[in-house]
N, CA and C atoms as an extended XYZ file, in Angstrom:
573
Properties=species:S:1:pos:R:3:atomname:S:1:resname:S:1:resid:I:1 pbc="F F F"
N        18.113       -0.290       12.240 N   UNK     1
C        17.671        0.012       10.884 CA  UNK     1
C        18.854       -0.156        9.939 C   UNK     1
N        18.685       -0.626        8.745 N   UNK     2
C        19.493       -1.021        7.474 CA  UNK     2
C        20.040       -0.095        6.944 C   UNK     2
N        20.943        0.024        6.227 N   UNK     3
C        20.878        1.383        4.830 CA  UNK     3
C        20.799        0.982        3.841 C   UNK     3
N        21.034        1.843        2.901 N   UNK     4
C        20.254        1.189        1.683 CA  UNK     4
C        20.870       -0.274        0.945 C   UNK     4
N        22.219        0.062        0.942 N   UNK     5
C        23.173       -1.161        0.346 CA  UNK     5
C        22.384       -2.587        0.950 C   UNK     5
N        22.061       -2.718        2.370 N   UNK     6
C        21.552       -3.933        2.940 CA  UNK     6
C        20.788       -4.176        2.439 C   UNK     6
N        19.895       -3.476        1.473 N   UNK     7
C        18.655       -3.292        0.453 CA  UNK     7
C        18.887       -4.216       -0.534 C   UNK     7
N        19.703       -3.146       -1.153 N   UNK     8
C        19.933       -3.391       -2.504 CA  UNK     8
C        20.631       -5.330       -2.470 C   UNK     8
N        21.622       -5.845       -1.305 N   UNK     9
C        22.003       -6.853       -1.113 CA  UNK     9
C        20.944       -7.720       -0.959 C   UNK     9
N        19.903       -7.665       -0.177 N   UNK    10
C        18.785       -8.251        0.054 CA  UNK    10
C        17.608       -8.537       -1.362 C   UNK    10
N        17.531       -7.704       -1.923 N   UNK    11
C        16.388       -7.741       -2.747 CA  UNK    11
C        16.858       -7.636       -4.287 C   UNK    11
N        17.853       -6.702       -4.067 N   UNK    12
C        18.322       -6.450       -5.725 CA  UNK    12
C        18.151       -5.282       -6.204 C   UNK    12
N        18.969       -4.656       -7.120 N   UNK    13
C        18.719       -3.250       -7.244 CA  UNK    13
C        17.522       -3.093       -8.092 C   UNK    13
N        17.167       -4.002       -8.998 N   UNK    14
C        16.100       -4.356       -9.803 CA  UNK    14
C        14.772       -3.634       -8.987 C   UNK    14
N        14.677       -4.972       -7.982 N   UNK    15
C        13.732       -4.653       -7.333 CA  UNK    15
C        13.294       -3.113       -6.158 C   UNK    15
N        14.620       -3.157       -5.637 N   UNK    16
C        14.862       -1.649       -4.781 CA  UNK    16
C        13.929       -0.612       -5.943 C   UNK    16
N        14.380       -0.636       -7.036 N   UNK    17
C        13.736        0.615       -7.371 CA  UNK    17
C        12.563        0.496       -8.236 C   UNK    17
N        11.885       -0.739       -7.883 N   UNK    18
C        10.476       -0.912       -8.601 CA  UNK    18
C         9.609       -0.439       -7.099 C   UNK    18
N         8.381        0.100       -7.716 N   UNK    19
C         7.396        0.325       -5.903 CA  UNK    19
C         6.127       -0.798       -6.247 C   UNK    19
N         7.142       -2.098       -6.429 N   UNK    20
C         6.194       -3.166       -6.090 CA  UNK    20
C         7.048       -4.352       -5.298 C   UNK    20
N         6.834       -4.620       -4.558 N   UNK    21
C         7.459       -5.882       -3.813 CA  UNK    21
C         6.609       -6.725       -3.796 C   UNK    21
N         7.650       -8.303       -3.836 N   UNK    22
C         6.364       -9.414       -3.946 CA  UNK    22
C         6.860      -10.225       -2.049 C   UNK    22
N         5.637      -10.201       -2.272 N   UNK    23
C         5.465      -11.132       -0.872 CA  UNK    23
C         6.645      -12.133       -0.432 C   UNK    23
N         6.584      -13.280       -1.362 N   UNK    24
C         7.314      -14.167       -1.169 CA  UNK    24
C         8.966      -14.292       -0.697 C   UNK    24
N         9.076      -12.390       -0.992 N   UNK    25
C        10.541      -11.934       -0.755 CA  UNK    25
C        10.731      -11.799        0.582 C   UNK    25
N         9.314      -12.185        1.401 N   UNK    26
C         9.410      -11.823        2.978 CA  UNK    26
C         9.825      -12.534        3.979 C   UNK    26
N         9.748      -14.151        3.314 N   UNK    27
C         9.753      -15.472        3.738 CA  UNK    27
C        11.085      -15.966        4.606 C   UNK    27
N        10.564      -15.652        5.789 N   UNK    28
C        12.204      -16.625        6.844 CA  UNK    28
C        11.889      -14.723        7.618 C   UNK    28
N        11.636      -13.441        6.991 N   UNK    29
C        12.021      -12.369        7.724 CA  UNK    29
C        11.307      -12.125        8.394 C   UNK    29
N        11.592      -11.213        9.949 N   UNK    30
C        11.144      -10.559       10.938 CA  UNK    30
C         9.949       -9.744       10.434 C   UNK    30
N         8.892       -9.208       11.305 N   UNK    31
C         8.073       -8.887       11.464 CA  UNK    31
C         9.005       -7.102       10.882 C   UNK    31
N         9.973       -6.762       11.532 N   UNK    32
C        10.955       -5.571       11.769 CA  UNK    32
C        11.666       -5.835       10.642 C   UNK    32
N        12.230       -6.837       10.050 N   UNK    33
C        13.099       -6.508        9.077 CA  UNK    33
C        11.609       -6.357        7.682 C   UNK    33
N        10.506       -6.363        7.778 N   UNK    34
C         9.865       -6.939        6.500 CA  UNK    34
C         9.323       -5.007        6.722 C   UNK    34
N         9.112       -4.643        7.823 N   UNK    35
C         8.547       -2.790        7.977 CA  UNK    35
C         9.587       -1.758        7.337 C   UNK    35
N        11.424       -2.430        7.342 N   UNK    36
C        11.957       -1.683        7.288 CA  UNK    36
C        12.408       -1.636        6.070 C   UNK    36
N        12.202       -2.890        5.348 N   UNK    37
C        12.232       -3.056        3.854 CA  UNK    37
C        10.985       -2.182        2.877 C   UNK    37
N        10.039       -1.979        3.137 N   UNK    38
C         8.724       -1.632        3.141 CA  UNK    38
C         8.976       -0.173        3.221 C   UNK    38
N         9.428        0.535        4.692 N   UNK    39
C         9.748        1.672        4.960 CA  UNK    39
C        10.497        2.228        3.853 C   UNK    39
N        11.721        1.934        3.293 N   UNK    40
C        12.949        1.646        2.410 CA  UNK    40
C        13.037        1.778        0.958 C   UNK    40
N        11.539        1.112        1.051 N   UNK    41
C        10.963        0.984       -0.791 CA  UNK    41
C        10.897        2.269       -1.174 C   UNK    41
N        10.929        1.987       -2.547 N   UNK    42
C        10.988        2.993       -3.904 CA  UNK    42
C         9.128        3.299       -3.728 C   UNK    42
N         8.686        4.243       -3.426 N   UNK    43
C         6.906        4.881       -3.403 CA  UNK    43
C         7.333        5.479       -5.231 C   UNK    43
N         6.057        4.936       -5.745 N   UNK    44
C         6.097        5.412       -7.155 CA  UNK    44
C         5.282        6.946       -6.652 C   UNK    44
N         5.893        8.321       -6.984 N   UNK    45
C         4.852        9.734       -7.106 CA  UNK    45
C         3.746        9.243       -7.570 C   UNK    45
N         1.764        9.606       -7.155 N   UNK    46
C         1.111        9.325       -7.968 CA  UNK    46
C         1.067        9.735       -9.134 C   UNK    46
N         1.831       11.107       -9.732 N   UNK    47
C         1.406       11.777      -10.702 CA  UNK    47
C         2.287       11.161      -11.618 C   UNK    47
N         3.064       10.096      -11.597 N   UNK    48
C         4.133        9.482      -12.261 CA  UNK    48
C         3.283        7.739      -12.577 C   UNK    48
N         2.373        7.586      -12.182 N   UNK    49
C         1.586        6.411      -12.641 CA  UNK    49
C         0.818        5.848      -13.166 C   UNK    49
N         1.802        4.869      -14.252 N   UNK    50
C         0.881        4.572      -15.279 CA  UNK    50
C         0.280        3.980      -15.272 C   UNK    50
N        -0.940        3.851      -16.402 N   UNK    51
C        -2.202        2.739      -16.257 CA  UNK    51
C        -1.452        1.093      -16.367 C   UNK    51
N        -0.228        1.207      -17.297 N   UNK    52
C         0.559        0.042      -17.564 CA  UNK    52
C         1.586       -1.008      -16.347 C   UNK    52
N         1.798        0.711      -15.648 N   UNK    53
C         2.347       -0.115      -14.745 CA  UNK    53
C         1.771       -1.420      -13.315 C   UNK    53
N         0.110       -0.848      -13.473 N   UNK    54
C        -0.662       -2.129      -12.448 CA  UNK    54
C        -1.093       -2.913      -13.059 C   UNK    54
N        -0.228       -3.232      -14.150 N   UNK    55
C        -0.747       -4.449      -15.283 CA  UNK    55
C         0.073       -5.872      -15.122 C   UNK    55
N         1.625       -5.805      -14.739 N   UNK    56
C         2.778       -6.420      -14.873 CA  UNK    56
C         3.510       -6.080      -14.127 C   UNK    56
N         4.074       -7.326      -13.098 N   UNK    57
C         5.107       -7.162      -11.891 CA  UNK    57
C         6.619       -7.722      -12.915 C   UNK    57
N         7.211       -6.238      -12.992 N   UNK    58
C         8.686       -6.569      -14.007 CA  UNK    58
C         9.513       -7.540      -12.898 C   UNK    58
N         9.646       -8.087      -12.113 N   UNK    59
C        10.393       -8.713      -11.037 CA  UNK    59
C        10.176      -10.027      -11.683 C   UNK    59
N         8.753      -10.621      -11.496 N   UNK    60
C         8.484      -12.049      -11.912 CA  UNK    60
C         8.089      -11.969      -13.161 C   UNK    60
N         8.258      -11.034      -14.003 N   UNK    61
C         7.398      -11.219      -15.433 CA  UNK    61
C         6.022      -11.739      -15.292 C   UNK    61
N         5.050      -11.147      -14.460 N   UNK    62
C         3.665      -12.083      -14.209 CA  UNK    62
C         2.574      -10.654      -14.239 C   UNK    62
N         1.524      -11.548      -14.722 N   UNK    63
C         0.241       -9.997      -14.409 CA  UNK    63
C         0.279       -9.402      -12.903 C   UNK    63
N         0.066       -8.643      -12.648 N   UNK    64
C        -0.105       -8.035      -11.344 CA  UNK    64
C        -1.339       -8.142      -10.867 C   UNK    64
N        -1.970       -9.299       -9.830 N   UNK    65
C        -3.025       -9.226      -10.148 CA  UNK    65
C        -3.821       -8.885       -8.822 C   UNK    65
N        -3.272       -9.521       -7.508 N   UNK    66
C        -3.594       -9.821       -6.201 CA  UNK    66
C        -3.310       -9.137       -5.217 C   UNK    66
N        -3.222       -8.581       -3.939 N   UNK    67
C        -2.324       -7.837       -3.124 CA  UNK    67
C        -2.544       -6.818       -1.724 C   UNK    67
N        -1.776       -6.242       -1.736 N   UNK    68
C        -2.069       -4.982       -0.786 CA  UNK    68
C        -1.259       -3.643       -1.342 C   UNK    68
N        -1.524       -2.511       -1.065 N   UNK    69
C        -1.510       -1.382       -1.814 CA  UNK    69
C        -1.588       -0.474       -0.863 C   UNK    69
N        -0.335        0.652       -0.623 N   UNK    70
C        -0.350        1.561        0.323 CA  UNK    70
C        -0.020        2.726       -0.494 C   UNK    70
N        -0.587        3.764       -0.009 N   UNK    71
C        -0.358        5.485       -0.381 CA  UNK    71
C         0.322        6.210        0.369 C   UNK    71
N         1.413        6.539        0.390 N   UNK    72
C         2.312        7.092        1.372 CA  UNK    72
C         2.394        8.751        1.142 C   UNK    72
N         1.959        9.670        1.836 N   UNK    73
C         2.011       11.006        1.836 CA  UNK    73
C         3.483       11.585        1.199 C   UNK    73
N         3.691       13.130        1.224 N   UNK    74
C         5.060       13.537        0.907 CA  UNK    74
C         5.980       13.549        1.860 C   UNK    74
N         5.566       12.871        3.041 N   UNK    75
C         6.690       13.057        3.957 CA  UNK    75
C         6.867       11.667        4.255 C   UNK    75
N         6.319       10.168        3.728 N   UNK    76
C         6.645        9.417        3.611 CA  UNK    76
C         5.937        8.332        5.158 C   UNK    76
N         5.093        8.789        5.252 N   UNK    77
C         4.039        8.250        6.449 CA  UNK    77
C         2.677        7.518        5.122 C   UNK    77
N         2.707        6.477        5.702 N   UNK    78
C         1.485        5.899        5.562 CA  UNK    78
C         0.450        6.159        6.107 C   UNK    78
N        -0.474        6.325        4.720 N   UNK    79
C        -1.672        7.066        5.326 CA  UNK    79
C        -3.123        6.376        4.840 C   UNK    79
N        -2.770        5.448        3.770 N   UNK    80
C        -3.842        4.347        3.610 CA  UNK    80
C        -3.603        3.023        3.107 C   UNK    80
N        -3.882        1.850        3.379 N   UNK    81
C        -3.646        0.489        2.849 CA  UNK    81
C        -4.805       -0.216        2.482 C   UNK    81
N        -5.126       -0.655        1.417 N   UNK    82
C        -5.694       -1.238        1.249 CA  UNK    82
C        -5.651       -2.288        0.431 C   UNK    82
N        -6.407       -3.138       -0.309 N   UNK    83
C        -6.404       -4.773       -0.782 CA  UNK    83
C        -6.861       -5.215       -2.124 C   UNK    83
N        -6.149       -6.052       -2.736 N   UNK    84
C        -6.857       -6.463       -3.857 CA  UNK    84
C        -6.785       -7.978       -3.657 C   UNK    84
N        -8.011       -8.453       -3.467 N   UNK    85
C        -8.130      -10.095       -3.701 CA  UNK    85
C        -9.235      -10.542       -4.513 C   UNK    85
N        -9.889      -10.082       -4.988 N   UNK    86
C       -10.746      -10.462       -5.957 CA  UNK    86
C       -10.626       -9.022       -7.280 C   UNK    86
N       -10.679       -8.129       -7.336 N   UNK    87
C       -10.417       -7.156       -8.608 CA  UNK    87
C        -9.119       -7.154       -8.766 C   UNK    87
N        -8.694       -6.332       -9.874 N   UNK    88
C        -7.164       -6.726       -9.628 CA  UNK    88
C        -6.547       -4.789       -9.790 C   UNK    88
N        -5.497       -4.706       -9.642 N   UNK    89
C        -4.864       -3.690       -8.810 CA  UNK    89
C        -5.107       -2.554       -9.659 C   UNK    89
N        -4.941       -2.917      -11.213 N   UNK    90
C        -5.457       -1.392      -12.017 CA  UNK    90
C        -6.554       -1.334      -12.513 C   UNK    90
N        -7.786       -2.334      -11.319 N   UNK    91
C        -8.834       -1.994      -11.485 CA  UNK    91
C        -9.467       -0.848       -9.855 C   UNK    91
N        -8.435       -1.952       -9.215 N   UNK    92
C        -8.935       -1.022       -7.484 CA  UNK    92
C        -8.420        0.030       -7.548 C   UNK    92
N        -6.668        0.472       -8.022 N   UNK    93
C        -6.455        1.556       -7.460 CA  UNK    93
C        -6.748        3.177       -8.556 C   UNK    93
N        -7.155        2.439       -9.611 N   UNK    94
C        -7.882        3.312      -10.455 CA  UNK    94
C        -9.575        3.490       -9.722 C   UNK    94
N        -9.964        2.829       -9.156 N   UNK    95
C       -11.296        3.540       -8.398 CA  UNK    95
C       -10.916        4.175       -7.590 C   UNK    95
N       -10.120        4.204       -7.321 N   UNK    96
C        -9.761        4.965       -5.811 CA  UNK    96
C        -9.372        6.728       -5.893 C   UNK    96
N        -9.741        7.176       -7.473 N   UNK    97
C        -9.699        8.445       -8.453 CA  UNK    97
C       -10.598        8.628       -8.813 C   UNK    97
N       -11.782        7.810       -9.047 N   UNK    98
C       -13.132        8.223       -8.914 CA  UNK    98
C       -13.590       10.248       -9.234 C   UNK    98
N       -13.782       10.661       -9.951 N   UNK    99
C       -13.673       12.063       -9.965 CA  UNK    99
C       -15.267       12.415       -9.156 C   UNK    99
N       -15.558       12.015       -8.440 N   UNK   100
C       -17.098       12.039       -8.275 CA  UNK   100
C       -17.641       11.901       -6.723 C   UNK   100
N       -18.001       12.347       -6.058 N   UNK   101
C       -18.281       12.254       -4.614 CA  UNK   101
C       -19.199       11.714       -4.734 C   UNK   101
N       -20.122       10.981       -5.134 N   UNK   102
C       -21.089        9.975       -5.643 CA  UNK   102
C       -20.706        8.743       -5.449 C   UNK   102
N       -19.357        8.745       -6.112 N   UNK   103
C       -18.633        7.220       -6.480 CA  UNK   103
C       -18.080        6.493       -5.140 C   UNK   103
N       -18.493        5.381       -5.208 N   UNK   104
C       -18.263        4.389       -4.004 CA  UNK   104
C       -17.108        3.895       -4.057 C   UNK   104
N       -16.396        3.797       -4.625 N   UNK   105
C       -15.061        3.350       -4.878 CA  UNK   105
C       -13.598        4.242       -4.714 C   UNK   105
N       -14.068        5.587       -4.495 N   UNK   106
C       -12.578        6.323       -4.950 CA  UNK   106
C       -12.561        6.975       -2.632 C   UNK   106
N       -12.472        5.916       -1.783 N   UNK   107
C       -12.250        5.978       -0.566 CA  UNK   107
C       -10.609        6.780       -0.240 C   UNK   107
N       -10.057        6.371       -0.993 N   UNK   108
C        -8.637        7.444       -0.480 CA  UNK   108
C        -9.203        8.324       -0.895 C   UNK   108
N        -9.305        8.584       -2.281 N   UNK   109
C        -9.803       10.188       -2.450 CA  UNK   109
C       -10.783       10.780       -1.488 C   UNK   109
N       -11.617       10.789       -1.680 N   UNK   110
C       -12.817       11.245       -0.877 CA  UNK   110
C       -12.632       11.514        0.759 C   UNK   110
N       -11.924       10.768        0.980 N   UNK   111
C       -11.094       11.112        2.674 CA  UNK   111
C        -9.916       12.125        2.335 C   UNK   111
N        -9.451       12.213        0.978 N   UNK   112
C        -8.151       13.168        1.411 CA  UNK   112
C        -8.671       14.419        1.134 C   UNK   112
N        -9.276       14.299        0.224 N   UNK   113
C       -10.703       15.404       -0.056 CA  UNK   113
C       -10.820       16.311        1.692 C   UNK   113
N       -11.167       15.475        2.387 N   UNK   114
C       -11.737       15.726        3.474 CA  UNK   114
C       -10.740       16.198        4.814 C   UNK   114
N        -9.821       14.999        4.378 N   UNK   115
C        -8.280       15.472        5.548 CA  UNK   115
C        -8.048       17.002        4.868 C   UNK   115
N        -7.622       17.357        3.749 N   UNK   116
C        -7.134       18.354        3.658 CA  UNK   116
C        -8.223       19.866        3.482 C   UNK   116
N        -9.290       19.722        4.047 N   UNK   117
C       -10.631       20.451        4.739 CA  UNK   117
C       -11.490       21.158        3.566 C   UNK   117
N       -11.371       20.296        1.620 N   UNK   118
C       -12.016       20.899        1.205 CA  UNK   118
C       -13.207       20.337        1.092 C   UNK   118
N       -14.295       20.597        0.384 N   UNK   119
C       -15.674       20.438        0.448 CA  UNK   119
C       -15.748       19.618       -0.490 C   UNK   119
N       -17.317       18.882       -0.090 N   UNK   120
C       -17.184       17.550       -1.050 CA  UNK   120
C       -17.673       17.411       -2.400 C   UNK   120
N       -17.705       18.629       -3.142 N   UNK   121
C       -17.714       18.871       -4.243 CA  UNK   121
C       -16.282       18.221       -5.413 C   UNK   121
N       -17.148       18.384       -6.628 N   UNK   122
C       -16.300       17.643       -7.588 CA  UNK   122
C       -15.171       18.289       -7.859 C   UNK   122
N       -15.405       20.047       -8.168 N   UNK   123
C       -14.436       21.010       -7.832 CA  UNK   123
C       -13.244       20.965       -7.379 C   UNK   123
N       -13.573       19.919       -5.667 N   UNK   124
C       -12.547       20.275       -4.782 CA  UNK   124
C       -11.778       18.768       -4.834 C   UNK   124
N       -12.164       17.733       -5.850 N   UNK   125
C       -12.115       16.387       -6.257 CA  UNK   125
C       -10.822       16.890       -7.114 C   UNK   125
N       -10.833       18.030       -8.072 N   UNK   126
C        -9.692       18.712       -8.752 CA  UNK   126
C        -8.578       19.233       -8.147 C   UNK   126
N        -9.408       20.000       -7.514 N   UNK   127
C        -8.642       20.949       -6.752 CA  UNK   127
C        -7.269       20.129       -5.417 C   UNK   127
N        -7.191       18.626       -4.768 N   UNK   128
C        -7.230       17.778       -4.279 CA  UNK   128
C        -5.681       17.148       -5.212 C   UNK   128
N        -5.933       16.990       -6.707 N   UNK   129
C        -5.448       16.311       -7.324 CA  UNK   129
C        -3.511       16.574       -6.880 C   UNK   129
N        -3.217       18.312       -7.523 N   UNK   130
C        -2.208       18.637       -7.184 CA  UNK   130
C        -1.266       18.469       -5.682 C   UNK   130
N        -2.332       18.253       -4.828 N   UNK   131
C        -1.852       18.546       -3.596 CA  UNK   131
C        -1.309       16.825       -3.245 C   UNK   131
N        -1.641       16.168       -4.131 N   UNK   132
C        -1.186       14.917       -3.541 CA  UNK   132
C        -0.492       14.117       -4.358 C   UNK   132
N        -0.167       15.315       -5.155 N   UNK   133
C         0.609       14.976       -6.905 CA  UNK   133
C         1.739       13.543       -6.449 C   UNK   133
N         2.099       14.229       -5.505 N   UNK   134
C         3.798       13.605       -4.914 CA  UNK   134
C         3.775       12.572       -4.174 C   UNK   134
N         2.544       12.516       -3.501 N   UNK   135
C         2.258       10.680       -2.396 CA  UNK   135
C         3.017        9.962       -3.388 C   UNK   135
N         3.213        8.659       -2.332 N   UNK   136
C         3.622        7.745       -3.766 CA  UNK   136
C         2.986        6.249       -3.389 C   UNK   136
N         3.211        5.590       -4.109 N   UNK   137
C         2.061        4.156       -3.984 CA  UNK   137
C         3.178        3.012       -4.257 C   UNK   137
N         2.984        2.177       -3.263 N   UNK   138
C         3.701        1.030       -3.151 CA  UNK   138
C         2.762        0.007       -3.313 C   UNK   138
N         3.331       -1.364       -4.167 N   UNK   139
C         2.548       -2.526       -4.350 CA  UNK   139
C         3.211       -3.904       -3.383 C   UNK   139
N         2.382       -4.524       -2.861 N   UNK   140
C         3.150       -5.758       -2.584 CA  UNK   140
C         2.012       -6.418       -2.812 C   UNK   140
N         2.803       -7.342       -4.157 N   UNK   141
C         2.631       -8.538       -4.478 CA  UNK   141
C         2.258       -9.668       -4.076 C   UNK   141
N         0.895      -10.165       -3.981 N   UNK   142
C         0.421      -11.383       -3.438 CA  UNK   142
C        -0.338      -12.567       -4.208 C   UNK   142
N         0.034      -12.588       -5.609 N   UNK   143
C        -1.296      -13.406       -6.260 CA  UNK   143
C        -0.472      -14.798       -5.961 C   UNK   143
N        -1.864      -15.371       -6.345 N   UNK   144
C        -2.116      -16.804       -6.021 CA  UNK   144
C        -2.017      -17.194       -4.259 C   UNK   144
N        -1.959      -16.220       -3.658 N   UNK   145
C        -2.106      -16.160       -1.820 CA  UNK   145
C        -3.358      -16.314       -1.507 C   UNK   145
N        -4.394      -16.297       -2.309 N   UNK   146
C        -5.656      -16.382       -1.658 CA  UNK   146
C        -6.411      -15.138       -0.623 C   UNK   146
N        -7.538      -14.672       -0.540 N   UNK   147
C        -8.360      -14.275       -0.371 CA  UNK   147
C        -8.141      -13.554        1.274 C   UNK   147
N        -8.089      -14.412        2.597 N   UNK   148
C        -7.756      -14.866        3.770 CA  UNK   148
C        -6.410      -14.058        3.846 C   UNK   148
N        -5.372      -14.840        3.169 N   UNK   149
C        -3.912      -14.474        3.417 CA  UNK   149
C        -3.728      -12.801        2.990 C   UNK   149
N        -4.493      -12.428        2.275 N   UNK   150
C        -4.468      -10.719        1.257 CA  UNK   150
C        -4.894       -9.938        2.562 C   UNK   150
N        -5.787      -10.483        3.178 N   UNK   151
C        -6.973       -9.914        4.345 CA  UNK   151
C        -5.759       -9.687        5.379 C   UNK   151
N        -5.303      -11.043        6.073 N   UNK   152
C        -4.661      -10.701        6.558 CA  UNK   152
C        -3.291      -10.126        6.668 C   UNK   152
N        -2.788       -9.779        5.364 N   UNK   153
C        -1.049       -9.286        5.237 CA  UNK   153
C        -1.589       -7.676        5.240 C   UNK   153
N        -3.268       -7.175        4.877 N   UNK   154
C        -3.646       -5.616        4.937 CA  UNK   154
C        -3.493       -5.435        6.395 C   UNK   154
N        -4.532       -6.153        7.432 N   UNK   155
C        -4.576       -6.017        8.600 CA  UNK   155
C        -3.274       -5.821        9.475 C   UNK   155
N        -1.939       -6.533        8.911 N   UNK   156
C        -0.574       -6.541        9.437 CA  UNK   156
C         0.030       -5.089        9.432 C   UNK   156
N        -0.286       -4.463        8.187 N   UNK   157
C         0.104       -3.297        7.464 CA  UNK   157
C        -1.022       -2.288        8.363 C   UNK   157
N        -2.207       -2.727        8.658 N   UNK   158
C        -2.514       -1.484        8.964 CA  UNK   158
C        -2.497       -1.534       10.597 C   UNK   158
N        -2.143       -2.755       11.334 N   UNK   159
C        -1.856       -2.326       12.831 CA  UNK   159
C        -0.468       -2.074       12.804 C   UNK   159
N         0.526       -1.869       11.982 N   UNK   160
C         1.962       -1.180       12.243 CA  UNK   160
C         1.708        0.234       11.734 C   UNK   160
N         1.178        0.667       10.878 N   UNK   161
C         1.278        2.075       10.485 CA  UNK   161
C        -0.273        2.835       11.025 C   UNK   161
N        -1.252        2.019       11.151 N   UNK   162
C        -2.085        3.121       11.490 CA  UNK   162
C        -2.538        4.460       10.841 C   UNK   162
N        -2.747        3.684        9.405 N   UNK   163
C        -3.136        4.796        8.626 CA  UNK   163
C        -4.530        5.950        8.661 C   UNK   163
N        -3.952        7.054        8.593 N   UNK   164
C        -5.495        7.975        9.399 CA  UNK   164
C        -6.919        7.834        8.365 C   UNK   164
N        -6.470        7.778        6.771 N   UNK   165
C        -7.415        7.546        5.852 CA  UNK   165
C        -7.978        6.752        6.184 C   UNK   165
N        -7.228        5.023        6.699 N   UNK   166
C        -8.409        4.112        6.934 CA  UNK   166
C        -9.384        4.022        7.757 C   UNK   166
N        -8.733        4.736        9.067 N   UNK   167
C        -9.664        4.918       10.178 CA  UNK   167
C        -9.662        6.435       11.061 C   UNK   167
N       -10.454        7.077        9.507 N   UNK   168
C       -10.922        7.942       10.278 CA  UNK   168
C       -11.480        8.672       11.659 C   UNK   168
N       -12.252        7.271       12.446 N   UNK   169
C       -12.634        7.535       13.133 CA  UNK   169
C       -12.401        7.011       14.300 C   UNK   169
N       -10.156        6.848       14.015 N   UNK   170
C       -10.109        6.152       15.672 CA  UNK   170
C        -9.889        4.379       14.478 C   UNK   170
N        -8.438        4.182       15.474 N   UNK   171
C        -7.911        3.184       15.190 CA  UNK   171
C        -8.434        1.987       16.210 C   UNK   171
N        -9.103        1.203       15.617 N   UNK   172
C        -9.833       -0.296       15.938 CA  UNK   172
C        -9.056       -0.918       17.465 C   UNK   172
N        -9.881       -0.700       18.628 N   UNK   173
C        -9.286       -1.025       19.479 CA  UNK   173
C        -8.773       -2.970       19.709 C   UNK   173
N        -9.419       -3.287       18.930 N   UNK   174
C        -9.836       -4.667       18.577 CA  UNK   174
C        -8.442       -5.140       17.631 C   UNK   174
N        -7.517       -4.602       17.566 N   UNK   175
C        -6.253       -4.882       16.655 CA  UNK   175
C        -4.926       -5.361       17.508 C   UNK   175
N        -4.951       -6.194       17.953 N   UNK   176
C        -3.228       -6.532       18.415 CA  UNK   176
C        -2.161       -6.227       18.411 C   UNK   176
N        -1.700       -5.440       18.979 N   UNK   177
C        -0.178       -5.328       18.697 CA  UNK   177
C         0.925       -6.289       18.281 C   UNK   177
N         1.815       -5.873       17.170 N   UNK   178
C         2.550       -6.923       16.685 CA  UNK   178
C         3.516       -6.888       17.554 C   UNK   178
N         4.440       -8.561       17.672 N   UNK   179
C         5.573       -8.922       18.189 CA  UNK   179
C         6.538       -8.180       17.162 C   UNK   179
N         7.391       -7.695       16.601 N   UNK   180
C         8.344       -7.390       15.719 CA  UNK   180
C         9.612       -8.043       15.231 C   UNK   180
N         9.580       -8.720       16.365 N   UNK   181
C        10.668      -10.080       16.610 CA  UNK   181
C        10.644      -11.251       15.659 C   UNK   181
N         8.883      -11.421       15.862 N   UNK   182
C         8.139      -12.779       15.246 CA  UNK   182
C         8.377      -12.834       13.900 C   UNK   182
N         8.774      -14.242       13.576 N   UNK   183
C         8.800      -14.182       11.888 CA  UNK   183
C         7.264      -14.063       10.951 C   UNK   183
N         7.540      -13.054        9.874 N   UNK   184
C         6.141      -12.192        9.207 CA  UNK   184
C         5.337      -13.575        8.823 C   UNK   184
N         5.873      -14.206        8.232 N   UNK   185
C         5.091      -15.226        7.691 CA  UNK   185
C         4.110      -16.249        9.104 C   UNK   185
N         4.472      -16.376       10.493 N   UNK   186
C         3.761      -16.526       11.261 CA  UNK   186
C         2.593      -15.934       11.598 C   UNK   186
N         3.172      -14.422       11.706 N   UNK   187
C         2.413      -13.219       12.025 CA  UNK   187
C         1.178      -13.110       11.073 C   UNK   187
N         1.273      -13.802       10.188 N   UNK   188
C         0.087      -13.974        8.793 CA  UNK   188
C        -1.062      -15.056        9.178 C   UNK   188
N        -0.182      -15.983        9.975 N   UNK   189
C        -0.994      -17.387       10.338 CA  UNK   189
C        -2.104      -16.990       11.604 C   UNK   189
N        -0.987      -15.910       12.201 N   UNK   190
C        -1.703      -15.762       13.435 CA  UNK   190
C        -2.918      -14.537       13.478 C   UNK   190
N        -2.960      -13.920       12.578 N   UNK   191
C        -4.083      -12.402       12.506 CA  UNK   191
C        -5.414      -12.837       11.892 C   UNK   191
């Protein structure tokens, strides 16, 4: 494992402390060096996120539009990943707040709702909010990757971390274990 300086040498301090990484920064790296960069990243607090910031990736000066999107608890475990390839990111991860146990869209919520054993009332949709004030949300950057490639860089992300939100019910025996060795950008070709 790296420390941070190997970071900051690698990516830039710019980027170190944005919680969006773009894909393309992954290109030539290990399966292991791309988890530990990832691991490493700056998690924006949710309660620190703005509607502005899933508008514009300050790295490339470009809309933010395409991607994958993880929620990392307060102790810094991944606990859900999910995708944007057709909506774009401050349209998905604003559903995903949904104040409404009705609403089809707000899936982290409504599971953390549930991990943390309150009832599925709107109430406890509030009540929910504070307790997860501090998660923090990481972006990686994928537009113009296409549809396929988004699918599969989530699937990469979610057979290394094994997030409990996504699979509630028991992690997909049907998922491969990654080589860690293998360069990421293969590992994309091959899932």
């Amino acid at each position: 494992m790296h420390d941070q300086s190997y970071y900051q040498r690698y990516l830039g301090v710019e980027q170190l402390m944005s919680f969006k990484l773009n894909v393309d920064d992954f290109e030539g790296l290990s399966i292991k060096a791309v988890m530990n960069i990832v691991d490493n990243a700056y998690k924006k607090p949710l309660s620190e996120v703005l509607l502005f910031d899933l508008l514009l990736n300050e790295t490339t000066n470009e809309a933010l539009r395409h991607g994958v999107y993880m929620y990392f608890n307060d102790e810094n475990e991944c606990v859900y990943v999910g995708m944007c390839s057709s909506s774009h990111f401050v349209h998905r991860i604003g559903g995903h707040f949904g104040m409404s146990p009705k609403y089809g869209m707000n899936t982290f919520l409504k599971r953390t709702v549930k991990m943390l054993g309150l009832s599925s009332s709107m109430e406890s949709y509030v009540e929910a909010l504070p307790k997860i004030s501090d998660y923090g949300l990481l972006i990686i950057n994928a537009n113009t990757k296409g549809k396929k490639y988004i699918a599969r860089l989530e699937k990469i992300f979610h057979i290394n971390y094994k997030p409990t939100l996504n699979f509630p019910k028991g992690f997909p025996k049907t998922y491969k274990d990654l080589n860690y060795d293998e360069q990421f950008s293969i590992a994309l070709s091959n899932n």
